[in-house]
VEXGU-205495 format. One record per residue (C-alpha): y, x, z. Coordinates in steps of 0.05 Angstrom, whole numbers, plus 5000, padded with zeros to 4 digits. Layout:
BEGIN
YXZ...
REM end
This chain:
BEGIN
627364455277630165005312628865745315625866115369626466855403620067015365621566635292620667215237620567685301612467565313610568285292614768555356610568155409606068565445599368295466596268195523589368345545588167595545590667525481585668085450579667785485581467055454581667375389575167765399572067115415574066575358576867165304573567595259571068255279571568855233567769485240572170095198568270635172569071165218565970745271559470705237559071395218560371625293554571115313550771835294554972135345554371775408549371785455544371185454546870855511553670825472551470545403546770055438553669835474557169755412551569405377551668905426558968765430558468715345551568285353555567845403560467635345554867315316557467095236565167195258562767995240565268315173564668935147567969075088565569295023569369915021567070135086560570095063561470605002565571035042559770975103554671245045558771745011559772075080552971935111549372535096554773015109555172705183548272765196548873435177553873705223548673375279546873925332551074445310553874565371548074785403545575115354551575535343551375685427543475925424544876295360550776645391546776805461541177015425546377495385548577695450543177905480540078385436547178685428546978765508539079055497541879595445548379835488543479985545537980285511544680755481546880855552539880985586537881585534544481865538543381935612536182065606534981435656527381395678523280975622520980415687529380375700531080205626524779685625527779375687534879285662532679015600528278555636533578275669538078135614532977845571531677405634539477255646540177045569532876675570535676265627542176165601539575815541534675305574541675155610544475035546538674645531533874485471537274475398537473705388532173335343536673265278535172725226535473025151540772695102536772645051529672475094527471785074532871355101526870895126526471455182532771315208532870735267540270745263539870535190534369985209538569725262544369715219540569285158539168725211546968755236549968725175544668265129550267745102556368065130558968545083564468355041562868394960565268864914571568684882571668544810573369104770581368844743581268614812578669374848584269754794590269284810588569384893588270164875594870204833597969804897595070274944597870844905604270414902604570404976602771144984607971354942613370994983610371055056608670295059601970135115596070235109594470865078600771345068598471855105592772085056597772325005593772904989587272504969592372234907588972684860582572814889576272704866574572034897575471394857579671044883583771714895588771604958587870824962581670705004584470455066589070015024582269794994579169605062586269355080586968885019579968605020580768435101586968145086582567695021576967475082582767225129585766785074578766435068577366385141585066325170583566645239585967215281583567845258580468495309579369155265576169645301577670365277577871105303583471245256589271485288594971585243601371315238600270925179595470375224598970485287605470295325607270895369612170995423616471495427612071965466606071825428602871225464599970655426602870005435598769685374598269515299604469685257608969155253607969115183601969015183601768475232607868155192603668165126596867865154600867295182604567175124597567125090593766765135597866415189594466855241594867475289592068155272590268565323587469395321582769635375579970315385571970315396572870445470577769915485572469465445566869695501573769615556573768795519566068645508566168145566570367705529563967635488559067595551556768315538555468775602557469545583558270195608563970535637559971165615559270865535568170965539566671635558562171835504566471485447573371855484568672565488567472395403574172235393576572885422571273345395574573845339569673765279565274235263566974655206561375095180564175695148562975885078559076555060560477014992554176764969555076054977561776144949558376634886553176054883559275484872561575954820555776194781554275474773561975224741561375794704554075574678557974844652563075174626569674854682575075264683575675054760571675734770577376184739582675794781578375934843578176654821585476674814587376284878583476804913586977414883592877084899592077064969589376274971592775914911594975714846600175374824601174774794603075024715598575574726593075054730595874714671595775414633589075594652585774944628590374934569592774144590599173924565603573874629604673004628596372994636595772774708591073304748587472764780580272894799580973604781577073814843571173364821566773904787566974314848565273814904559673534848556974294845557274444923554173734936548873954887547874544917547974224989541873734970536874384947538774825022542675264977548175135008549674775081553274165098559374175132563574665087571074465078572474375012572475044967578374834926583874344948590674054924596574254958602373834969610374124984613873534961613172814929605872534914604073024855600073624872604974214874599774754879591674874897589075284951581575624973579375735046582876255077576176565103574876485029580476975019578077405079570977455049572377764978578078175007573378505069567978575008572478884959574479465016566579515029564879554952
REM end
C-alpha cells in the first residue's frame, strides 16, 4: 500500500480544535502535578470549573502515580505561601504608617506646631493608611500544612475524584530502570524532562527524572487502553512543548507525539488548564470565561519567595552542626566566598574521593529546614539555602547560597 503526505510525518500535523475536543471526549485525561497543586490557588469558581471538566471524564481520568508523590511532597509548602501577598501589603502599610507618624511628630516639634495641629495630621494619616488597608482587604483565611488534612475540602473533594484513578507505583527494578532512562534522556536533551538538569544531584529520589517518571508511566496506561491521550499541565518549558519561532505554542513536541504513537497507535495531545476550561463543552460542561482568567492571573503570578533571616539561616546551621554534616562548613565557606563553593572544594571539605557522585548532597539541609519549617521555627517558602550549580555538562560544577544570604552576614559583619 502506498505512502501518504503524513506516513512517519504524523508528529508535524497540527490539531484542530475539533480534533482536541474528540480526544477529550473518548481519550484519557491526565491531570500533571502542578495543576493540582494550583487548585489551592484559584478562586472557587475556578477549581469548581476544573473539577467538573475532570468529573466529566468519568473513568477515562488518570492521574499518575508520580504526580501524586510529587502533589504531597509539595503540598504543604503551597499552602504555605497562601495569602502572602496580602499580608506582605498590610504589613508594609502598617510599616508605613507609623514611619509617616514619626517624620511628623520630628517635623511638628522642630517647628513647635500647636499640640491640636500635630493630633490632626496624625489623625489623618492614621485614617489615610486605616482606609487604605480595608481597600486592600482582609488577610485571607489560610489553611495550615500540617492542620489535619481532614480540614481541608479541597483534599475531600479530591479523595472522591481520584478514588480508583491513580496509576500504581511502579515496581522497584521497574521505578530504577525509568529513572536511569530519565537521566539518560536528561543527559542528552531527549523530551520530557531535560530542562531540570540541575535537580540531577539533588536531593529528591528520583533526582532529575520525575517528569520522565510521569512521562513513562502515561505512556505504560496508553499501551493498556490504546486511545488518544490529553495531559493537562502548567509546565511551560521546552522540553513538553513545540514552540515557534517567536515563542507561541503550537503543541506537544514532536517527539513526544512520535513516541506515544509508536506505543500505542494513538494521538497525544498537551493542553494548558485554561484551554481545558476554553474545551469543557466537548464534555457537556458549562464554564466561565472568568475561571481562564483566574488560571492565566496564576500562571503569571511571580512566586512568592519569602526571604531568609540570619537567624533562620544560624538556626539551619546550629542544627547540621548538632549531626555532625559537613554541609554547614560548605555553607560557611560559600558565604565567605561571596555565594559558592566549588566543586573539589566540596570534595575536600567532606574528605570524598573525587569519582563519588555528589548526588543528594543537599539532602541534610532541605531535611533540617523542613524540620525546622514543621515546629514555626522557620517559614515556608524559603528558596533553598544551599543549591548545585551547573556551568557545563550534567555534573554539578559548583554550589551556591542565597545572595541575600550573602547580604545578611556581610551587613552583620560591618554592624558587629
Amino acid at each position: 500500500m502506498g505512502r501518504g503526505l503524513y506516513s512517519g510525518f504524523e508528529s508535524y500535523r497540527v490539531l484542530s480544535s475539533v480534533e482536541i475536543s474528540a480526544a477529550l471526549q473518548a481519550g484519557i485525561l491526565a491531570l500533571d502535578t502542578n495543576v493540582l497543586l494550583n487548585l489551592y490557588r484559584y478562586n472557587e469558581k475556578t477549581v469548581d470549573d476544573l473539577l467538573s471538566v475532570a468529573e466529566a471524564a468519568g473513568d477515562r481520568l488518570y492521574v499518575p502515580h508520580q504526580v501524586l508523590r510529587e502533589f504531597w511532597r509539595n503540598r504543604q509548602s503551597v499552602i504555605a505561601s497562601l495569602g502572602s501577598a496580602t499580608k506582605d501589603a498590610h504589613g508594609a502599610l502598617t510599616k508605613n504608617a507609623t514611619s509617616t507618624s514619626d517624620a511628623i511628630s520630628r517635623w511638628a516639634k522642630s517647628v513647635a506646631l500647636p499640640e491640636d495641629q500635630r493630633q490632626s495630621l496624625l489623625t489623618e494619616v492614621q485614617d489615610f493608611y486605616v482606609e487604605l488597608k480595608d481597600r486592600v482587604g482582609d488577610e485571607p483565611t489560610q489553611l495550615l500544612g500540617h492542620a489535619p488534612t481532614a480540614r481541608d475540602v479541597l483534599l475531600a473533594r479530591l479523595e472522591v475524584l481520584l478514588d480508583g484513578r491513580v496509576g500504581p507505583p511502579l515496581a522497584d527494578d521497574e521505578w530504577k530502570k525509568a529513572v536511569a532512562e530519565g537521566e539518560r534522556r536528561v543527559e542528552n536533551s531527549i523530551p520530557p524532562g531535560y530542562m531540570d538538569v540541575e535537580k540531577l544531584e539533588s536531593d529528591l529520589p528520583e533526582g532529575a527524572s520525575g517528569d520522565y517518571l510521569v512521562w513513562h508511566q502515561l505512556l505504560l496506561e496508553g499501551t493498556v487502553r490504546k486511545v488518544d491521550l490529553v495531559l493537562v499541565t502548567s509546565d511551560t518549558k521546552e522540553d513538553w512543548w513545540n514552540r515557534a519561532e517567536r515563542g507561541a505554542i503550537i503543541g506537544a513536541r514532536r517527539e513526544l507525539i512520535q513516541e506515544y504513537l509508536e506505543s500505542t497507535g494513538c494521538r497525544f495531545f498537551l493542553l494548558e488548564p485554561a484551554d481545558l476550561i476554553k474545551h469543557s463543552s466537548a464534555l457537556g460542561v458549562g464554564t466561565s470565561i472568568e475561571s481562564v482568567q483566574d488560571i492565566e492571573r496564576v500562571r503569571d503570578e511571580e512566586p512568592e519567595i519569602e526571604p531568609w533571616t540570619l537567624d533562620s539561616v544560624r538556626m539551619v546551621l546550629r542544627d547540621l552542626d548538632a549531626q555532625g554534616y559537613v554541609q554547614a562548613q560548605v555553607i560557611r565557606e560559600a558565604i565567605g566566598n561571596g555565594g559558592r563553593v566549588s566543586r573539589a572544594r566540596v570534595y575536600a571539605l567532606d574528605n570524598r574521593d573525587e569519582s563519588q557522585m555528589l548526588r543528594g548532597f543537599t539532602r541534610p539541609v532541605s531535611r533540617v529546614t523542613a524540620e525546622l519549617q514543621a515546629r514555626g521555627a522557620v517559614p515556608y517558602g524559603l528558596p533553598p539555602l544551599l543549591g548545585a550549580g551547573y556551568e557545563s555538562g550534567v555534573k554539578s560544577s559548583h554550589f551556591t547560597v542565597p545572595h541575600e544570604v550573602v547580604q545578611l552576614f556581610d551587613e552583620d559583619a560591618r554592624e558587629g
